[in-house]
Backbone as numpy.savetxt, mean C-alpha at the origin, in Angstrom:
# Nx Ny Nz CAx CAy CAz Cx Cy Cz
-0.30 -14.57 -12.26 -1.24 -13.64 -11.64 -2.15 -13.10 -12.74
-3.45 -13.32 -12.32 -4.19 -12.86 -13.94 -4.35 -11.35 -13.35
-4.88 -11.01 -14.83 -5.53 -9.59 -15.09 -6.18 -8.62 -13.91
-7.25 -9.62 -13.71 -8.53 -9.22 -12.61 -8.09 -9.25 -11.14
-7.35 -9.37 -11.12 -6.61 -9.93 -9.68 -5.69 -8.17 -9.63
-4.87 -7.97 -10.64 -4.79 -6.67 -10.77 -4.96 -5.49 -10.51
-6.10 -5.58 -11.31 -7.31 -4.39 -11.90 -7.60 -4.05 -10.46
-8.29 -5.08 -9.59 -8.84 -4.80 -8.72 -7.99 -5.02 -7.59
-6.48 -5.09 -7.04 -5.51 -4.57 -6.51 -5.32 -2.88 -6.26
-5.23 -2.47 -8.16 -4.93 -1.57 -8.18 -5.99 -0.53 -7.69
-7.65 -0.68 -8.07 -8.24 -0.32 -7.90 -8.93 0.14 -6.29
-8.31 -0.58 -5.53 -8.24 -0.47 -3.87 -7.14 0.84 -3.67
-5.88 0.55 -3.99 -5.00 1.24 -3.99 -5.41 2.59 -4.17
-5.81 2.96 -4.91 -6.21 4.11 -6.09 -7.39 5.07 -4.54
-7.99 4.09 -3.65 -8.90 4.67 -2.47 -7.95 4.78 -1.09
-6.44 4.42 -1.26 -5.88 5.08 0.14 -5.38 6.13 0.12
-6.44 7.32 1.17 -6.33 8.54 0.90 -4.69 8.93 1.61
-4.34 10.38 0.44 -3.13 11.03 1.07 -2.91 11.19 2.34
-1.49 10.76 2.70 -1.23 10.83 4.17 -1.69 9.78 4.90
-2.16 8.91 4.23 -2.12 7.13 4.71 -1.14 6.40 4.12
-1.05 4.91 4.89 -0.59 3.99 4.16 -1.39 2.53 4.60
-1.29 1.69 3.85 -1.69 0.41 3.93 -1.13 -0.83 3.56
-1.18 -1.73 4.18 -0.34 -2.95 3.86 -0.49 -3.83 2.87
0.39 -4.75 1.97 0.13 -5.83 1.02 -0.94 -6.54 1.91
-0.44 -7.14 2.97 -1.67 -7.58 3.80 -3.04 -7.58 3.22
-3.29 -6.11 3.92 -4.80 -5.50 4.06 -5.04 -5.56 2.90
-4.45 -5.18 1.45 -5.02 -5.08 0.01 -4.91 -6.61 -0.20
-4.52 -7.85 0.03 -4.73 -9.14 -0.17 -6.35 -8.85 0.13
-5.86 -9.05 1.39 -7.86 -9.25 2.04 -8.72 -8.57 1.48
-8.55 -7.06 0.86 -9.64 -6.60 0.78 -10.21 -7.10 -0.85
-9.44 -8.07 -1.60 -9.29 -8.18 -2.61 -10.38 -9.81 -2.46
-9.96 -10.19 -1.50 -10.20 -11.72 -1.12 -9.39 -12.74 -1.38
-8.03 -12.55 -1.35 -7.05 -13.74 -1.31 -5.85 -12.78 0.31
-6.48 -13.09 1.02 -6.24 -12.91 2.34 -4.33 -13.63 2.98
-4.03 -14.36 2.02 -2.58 -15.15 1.78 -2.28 -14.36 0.98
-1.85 -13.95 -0.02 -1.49 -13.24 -0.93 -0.76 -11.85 -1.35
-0.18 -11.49 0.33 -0.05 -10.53 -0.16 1.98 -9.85 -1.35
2.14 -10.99 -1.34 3.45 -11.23 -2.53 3.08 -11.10 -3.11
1.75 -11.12 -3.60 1.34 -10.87 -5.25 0.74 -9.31 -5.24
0.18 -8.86 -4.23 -0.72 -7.75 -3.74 1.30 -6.77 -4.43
1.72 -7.45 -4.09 3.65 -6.18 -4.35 3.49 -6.75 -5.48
3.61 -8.18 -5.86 3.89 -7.95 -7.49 3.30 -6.78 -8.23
1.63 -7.48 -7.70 0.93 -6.24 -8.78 1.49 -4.61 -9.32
1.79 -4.66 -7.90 2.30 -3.36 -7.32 3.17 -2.68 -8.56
4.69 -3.50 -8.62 5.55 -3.27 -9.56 5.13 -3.24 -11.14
5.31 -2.17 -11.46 4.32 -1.79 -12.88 3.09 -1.65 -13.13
2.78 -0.85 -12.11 1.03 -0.49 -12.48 1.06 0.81 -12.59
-0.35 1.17 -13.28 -0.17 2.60 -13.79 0.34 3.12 -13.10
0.72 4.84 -13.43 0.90 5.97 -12.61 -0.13 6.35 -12.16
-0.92 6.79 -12.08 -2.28 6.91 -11.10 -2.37 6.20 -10.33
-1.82 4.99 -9.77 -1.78 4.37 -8.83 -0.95 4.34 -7.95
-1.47 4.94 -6.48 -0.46 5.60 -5.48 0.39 4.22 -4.70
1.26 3.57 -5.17 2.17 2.54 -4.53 3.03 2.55 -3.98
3.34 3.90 -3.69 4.06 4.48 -2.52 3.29 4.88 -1.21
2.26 4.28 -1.12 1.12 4.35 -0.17 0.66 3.09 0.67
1.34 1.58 -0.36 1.33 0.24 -0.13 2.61 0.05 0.80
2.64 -0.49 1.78 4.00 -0.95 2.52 4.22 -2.40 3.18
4.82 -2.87 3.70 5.03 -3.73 4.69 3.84 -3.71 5.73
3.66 -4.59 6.35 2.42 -4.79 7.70 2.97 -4.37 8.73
4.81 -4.12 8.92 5.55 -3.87 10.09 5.92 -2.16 9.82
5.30 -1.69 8.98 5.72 -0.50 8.58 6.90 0.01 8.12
7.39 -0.83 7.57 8.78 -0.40 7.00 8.22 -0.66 5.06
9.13 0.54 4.35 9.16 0.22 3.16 9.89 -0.71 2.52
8.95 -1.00 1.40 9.37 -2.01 0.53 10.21 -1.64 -0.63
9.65 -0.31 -0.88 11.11 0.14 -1.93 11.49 1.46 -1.51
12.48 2.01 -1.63 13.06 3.02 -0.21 13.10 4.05 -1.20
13.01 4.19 -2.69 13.16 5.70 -3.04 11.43 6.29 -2.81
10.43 5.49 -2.54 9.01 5.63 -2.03 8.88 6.21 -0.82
10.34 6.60 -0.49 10.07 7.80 0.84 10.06 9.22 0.86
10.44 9.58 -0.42 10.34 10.90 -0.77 8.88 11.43 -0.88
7.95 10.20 -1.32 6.53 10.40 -1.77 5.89 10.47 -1.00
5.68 9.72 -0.24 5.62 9.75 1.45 6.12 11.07 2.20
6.72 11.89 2.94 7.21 13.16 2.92 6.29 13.82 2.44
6.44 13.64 1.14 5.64 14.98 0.47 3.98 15.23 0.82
3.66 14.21 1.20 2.38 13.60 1.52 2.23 14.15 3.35
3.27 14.00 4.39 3.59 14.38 5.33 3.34 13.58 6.25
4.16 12.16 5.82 4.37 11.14 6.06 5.80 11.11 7.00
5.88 10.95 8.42 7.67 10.37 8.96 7.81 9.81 8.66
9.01 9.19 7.69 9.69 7.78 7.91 11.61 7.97 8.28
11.55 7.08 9.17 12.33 7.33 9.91 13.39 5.73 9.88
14.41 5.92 9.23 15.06 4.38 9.20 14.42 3.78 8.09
13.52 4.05 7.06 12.32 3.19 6.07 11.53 2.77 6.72
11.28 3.57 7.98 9.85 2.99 9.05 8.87 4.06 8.63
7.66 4.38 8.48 6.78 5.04 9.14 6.68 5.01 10.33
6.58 7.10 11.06 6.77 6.88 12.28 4.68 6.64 12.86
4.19 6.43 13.26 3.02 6.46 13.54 2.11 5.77 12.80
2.93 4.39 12.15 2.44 3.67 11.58 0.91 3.64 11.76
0.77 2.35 13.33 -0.81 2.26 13.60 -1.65 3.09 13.46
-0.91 5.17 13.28 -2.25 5.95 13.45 -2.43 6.48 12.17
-1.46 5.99 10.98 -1.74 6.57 9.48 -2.57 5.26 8.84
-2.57 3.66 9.44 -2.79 2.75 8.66 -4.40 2.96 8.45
-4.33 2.61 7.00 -5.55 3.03 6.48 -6.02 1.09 6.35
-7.49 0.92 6.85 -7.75 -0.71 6.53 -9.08 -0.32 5.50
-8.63 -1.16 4.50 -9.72 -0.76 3.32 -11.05 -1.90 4.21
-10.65 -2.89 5.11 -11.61 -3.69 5.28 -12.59 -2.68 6.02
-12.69 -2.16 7.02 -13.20 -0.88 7.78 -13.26 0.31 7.38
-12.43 0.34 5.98 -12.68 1.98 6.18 -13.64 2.61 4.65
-13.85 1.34 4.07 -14.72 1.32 2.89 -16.22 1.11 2.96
């Protein structure tokens, strides 16, 4: 996974506002590798702290790493089971909403 592929992962990320979430999915696409979103989580794992990745989830709304529910909460986020409850009405689509 190069650099730029990254940068500009992370850099999407960095625009889903508090009290959203958004999918590997949607940050594939908005990136333009629309397949991709296994790498959209790689990136994920070890990127700065300024980068809200407790904000990135599953497309089915469940989390991908479960101590990322505390952050969520705090944010005033349900998750319920590692679901977000109101998934469809927190999902933020960078394709539409940028």
């Amino acid at each position: 996974m190069n650099e730029i592929f990254k940068q500009q992962v992370w850099e999407i990320t960095k625009l889903v506002p508090k009290g959203r979430v958004t999918s590997y999915g949607a940050i594939a696409k908005a990136v333009g590798f629309p397949n991709h979103s296994r790498h959209v989580g790689k990136a994920m794992g070890g990127c700065p702290k300024d980068v809200p990745a407790h904000r990135v989830i599953s497309s089915s709304g469940t989390l991908s790493v479960p101590e990322f529910q505390s952050k969520l909460e705090a944010e005033g986020i349900i998750v319920d089971n590692f679901r977000v409850k109101n998934f469809k009405n927190l999902f933020w689509n960078p394709l539409t909403e940028l």
